[in-house]
C-alpha positions as CSV (number, residue, x, y, z in Angstrom):
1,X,31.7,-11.3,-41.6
2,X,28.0,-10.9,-42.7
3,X,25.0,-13.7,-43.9
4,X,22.3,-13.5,-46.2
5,X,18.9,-13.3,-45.2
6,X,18.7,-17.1,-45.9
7,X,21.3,-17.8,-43.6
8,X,20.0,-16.0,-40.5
9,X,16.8,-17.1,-41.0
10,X,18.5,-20.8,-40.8
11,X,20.3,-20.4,-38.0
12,X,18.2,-18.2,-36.0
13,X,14.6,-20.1,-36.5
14,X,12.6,-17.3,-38.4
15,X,11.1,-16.7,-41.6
16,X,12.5,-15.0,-44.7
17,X,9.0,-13.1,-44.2
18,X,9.7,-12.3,-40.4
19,X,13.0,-10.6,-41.1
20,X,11.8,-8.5,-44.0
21,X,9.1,-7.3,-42.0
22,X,11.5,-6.4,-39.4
23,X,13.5,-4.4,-42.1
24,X,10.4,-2.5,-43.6
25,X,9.2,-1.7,-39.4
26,X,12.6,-0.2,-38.5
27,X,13.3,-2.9,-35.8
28,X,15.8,-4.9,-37.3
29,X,17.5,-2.9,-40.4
30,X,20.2,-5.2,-42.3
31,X,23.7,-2.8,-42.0
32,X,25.1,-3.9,-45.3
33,X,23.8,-5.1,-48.8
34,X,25.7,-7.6,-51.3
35,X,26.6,-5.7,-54.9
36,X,23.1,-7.2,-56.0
37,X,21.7,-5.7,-53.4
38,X,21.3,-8.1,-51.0
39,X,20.0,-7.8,-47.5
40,X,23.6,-8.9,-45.4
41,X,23.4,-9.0,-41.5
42,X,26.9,-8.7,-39.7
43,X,27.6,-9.5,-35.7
44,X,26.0,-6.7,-34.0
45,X,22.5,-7.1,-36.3
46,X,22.4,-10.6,-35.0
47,X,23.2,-9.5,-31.7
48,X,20.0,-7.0,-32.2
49,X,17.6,-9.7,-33.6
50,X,18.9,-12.3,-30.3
51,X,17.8,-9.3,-28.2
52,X,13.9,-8.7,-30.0
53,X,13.8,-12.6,-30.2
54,X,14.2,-13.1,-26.3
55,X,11.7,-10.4,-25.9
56,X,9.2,-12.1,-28.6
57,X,9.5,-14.9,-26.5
58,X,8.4,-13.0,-23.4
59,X,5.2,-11.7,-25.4
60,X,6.8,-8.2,-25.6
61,X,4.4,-6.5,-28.7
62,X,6.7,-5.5,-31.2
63,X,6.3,-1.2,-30.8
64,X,7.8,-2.1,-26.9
65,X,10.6,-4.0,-28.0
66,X,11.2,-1.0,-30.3
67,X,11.1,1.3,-27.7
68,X,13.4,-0.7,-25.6
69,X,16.1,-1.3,-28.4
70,X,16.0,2.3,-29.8
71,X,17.3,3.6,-25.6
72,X,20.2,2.6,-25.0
73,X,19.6,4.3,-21.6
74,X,16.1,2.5,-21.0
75,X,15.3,0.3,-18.0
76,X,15.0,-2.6,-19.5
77,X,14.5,-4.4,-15.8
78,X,11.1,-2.2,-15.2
79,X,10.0,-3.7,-18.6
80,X,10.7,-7.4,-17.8
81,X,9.3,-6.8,-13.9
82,X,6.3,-5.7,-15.7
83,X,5.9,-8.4,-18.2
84,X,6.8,-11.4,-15.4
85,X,3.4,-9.4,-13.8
86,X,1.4,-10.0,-16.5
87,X,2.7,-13.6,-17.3
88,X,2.0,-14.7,-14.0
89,X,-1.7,-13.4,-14.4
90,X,-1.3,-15.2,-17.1
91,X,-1.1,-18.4,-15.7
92,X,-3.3,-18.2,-12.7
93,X,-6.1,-18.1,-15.6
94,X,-4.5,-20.8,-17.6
95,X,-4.5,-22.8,-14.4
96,X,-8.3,-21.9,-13.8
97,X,-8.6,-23.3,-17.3
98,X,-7.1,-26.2,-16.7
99,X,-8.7,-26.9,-13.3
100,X,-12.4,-26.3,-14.7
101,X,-11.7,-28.7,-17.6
102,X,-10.1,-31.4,-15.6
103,X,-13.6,-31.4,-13.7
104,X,-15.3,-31.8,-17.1
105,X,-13.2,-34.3,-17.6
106,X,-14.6,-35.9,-14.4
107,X,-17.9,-35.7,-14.5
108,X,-18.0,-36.9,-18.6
109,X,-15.9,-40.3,-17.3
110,X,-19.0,-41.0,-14.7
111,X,-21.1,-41.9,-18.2
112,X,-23.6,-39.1,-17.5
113,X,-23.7,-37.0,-20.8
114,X,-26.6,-34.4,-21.6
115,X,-28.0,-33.2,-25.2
116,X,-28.7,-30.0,-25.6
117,X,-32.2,-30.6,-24.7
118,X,-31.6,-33.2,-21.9
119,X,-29.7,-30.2,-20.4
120,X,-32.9,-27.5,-21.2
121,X,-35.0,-29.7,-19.3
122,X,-32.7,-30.6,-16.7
123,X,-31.5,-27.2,-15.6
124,X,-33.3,-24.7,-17.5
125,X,-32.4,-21.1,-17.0
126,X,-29.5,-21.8,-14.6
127,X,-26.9,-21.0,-15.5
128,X,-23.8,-22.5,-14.9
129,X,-20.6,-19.9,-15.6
130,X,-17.7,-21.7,-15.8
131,X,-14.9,-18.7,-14.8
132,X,-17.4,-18.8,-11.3
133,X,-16.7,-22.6,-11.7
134,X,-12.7,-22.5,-11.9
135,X,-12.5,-19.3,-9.4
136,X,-14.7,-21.8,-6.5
137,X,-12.2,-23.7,-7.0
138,X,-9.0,-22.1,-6.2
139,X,-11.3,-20.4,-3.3
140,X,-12.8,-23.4,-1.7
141,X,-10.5,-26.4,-3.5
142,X,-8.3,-27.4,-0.6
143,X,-11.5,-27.9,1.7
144,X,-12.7,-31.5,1.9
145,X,-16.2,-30.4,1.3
146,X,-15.5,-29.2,-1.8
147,X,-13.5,-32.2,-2.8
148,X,-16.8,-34.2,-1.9
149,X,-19.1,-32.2,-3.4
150,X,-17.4,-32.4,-6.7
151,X,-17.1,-35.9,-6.3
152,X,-20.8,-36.6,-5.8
153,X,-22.0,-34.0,-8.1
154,X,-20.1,-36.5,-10.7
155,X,-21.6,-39.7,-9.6
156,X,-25.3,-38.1,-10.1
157,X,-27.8,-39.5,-13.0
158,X,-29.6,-37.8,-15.0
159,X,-32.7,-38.9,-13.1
160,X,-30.6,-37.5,-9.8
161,X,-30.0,-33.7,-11.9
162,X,-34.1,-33.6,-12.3
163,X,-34.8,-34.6,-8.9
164,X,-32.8,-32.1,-7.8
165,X,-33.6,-29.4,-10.2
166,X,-37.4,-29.4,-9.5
167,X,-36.8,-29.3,-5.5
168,X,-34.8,-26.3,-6.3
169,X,-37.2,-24.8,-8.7
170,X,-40.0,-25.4,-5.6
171,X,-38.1,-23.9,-3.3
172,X,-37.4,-20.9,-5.3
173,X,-40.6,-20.5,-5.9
174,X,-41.5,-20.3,-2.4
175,X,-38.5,-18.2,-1.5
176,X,-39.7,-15.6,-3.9
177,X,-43.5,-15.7,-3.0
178,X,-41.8,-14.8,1.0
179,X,-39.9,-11.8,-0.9
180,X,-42.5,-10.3,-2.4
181,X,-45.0,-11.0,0.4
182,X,-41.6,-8.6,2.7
183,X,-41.7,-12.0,5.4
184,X,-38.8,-10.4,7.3
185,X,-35.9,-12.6,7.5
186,X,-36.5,-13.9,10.7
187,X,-40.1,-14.9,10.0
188,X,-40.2,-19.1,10.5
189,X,-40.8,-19.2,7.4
190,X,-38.0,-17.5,5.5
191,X,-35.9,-19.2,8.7
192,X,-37.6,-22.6,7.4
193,X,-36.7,-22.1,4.0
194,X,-33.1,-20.7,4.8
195,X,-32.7,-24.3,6.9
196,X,-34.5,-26.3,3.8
197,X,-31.7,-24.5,1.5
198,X,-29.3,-26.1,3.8
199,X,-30.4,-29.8,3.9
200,X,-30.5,-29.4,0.2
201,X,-26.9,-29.3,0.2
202,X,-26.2,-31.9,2.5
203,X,-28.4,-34.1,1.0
204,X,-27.0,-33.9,-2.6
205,X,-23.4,-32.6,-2.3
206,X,-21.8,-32.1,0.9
207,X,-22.6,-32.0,5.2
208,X,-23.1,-28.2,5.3
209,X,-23.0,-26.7,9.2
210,X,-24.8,-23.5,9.4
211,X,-21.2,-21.9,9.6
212,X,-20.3,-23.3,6.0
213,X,-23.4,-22.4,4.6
214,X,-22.9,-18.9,5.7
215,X,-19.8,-18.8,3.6
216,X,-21.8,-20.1,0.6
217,X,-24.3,-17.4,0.9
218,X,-21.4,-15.1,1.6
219,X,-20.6,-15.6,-2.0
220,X,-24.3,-15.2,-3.1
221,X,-24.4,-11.6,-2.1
222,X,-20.7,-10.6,-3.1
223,X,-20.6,-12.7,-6.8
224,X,-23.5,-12.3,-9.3
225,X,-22.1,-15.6,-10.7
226,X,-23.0,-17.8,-7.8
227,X,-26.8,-16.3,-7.1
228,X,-27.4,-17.5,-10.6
229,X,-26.7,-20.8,-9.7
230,X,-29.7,-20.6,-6.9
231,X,-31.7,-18.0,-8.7
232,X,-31.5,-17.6,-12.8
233,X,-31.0,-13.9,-13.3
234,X,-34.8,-13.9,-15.3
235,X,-36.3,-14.7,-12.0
236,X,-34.0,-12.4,-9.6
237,X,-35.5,-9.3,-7.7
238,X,-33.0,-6.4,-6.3
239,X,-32.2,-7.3,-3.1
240,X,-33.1,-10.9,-2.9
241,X,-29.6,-11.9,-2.6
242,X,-29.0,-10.1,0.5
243,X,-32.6,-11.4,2.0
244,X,-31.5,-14.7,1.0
245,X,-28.0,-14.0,2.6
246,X,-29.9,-12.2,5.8
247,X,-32.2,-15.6,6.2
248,X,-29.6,-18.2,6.3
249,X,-27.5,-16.0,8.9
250,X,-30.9,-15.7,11.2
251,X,-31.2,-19.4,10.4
252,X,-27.4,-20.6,11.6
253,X,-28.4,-18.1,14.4
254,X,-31.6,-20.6,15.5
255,X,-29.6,-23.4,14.9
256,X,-27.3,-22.9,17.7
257,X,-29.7,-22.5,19.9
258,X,-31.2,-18.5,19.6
259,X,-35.0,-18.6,17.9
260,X,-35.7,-15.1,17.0
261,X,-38.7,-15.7,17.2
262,X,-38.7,-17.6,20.1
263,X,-37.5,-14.5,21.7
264,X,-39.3,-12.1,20.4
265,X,-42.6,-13.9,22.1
């Protein structure tokens, strides 16, 4: 028994278009053709286009799916182990996607909405990179800090945003004026500015213990993405991550109790 082109593309839920192309690639040649010349499909050429259709649906490109179908001998369980790989990267990013607009979503609900300009002046060259966004969150989402963090952040005014923003901007400015002056790390100072750093935190977004803000710098020296976040890349010297990283370690250091410089007198 064989069907017209019309009729597999009925029944099988493709195009007239998508089969010819298959005929004109190689993947799916018709085996007979009507007196008129007709394009005729029997059993095993639908059997063939089931096979390239299940493997469409997996994402298989269409030169793979040739080179599975033309061996008969192929391992086609290396190919599927390697495309349920890639799939599942797949959707850990979707996820991340998902995640970092369901926090949009969040913070637009709280009525606290930006223009263009609003946002200049608010934050002005930090930037705010929203892959850094969705990975803190699979990283640090199941902690209650960050739950509360998010949560506040969202209930912030505009007013709150530029209050904040300009004491970050002043203590940047002072952190950078001890980095270029070479104020070692344990200097009261840098140790000052390291513990202002910290009540910044908790005073805005979360409680953060010296050993949580540790953590946070961890991520300042290891991710580009979150320095930029306390220092805009214009504005960033080589090193100063690792200073800054250095300082709040000497600083959760005094906190419980050893004063470098206390000991050093």
């Amino acid at each position: 028994m064989s069907w017209s082109v019309g009729q597999v593309s009925g029944f099988a839920g493709v195009t007239i278009r998508t089969l010819h192309y298959y005929d004109r690639s190689g993947l799916l040649t018709p085996s007979e053709r009507s007196p008129a010349g007709y394009r005729l499909y029997n059993g095993a050429d639908l059997a063939r286009l089931q096979q390239i259709l299940f493997y469409r649906e997996l994402g298989f490109p269409l030169d793979e799916i040739a080179d599975i179908l033309a061996d008969p001998q192929a391992n086609a369980l290396d190919h599927l182990l390697a495309r349920r790989h890639a799939l599942t990267e797949q959707i850990a990013r979707l996820q991340k996607l998902v995640d970092v607009a369901e926090r949009a979503i969040e913070v637009q609900r709280t009525g606290v909405e930006l223009s263009p300009e609003e946002r200049f002046e608010v934050f002005g060259d930090v930037v705010f990179d929203l892959s850094y966004a969705a990975d803190a969150h699979l990283k640090w989402g199941e902690r209650d800090s960050h739950q509360e963090a998010l949560a506040r952040a969202a209930t912030h005014s505009k007013e709150d945003w530029r209050q904040l923003m300009a004491e970050a901007a002043e203590w940047r400015g002072r952190l950078l004026e001890a980095f270029d002056r070479a104020l070692p790390v344990d200097h009261r100072t840098v140790l000052d500015l390291a513990e202002q750093h910290r009540q910044h935190i908790t005073r805005w977004f979360t409680p953060c213990p010296p050993e949580m803000h540790c953590r946070i710098a961890d991520d300042y020296e290891a991710d580009a993405r979150a320095f930029a976040l306390v220092v805009p890349p214009a504005e960033q010297r080589p090193g100063l991550a690792g200073y800054l990283r250095a300082a709040i370690g000497a600083n959760a250091e005094r906190c419980s109790g050893s004063d470098p410089e206390e000991e050093a007198r």
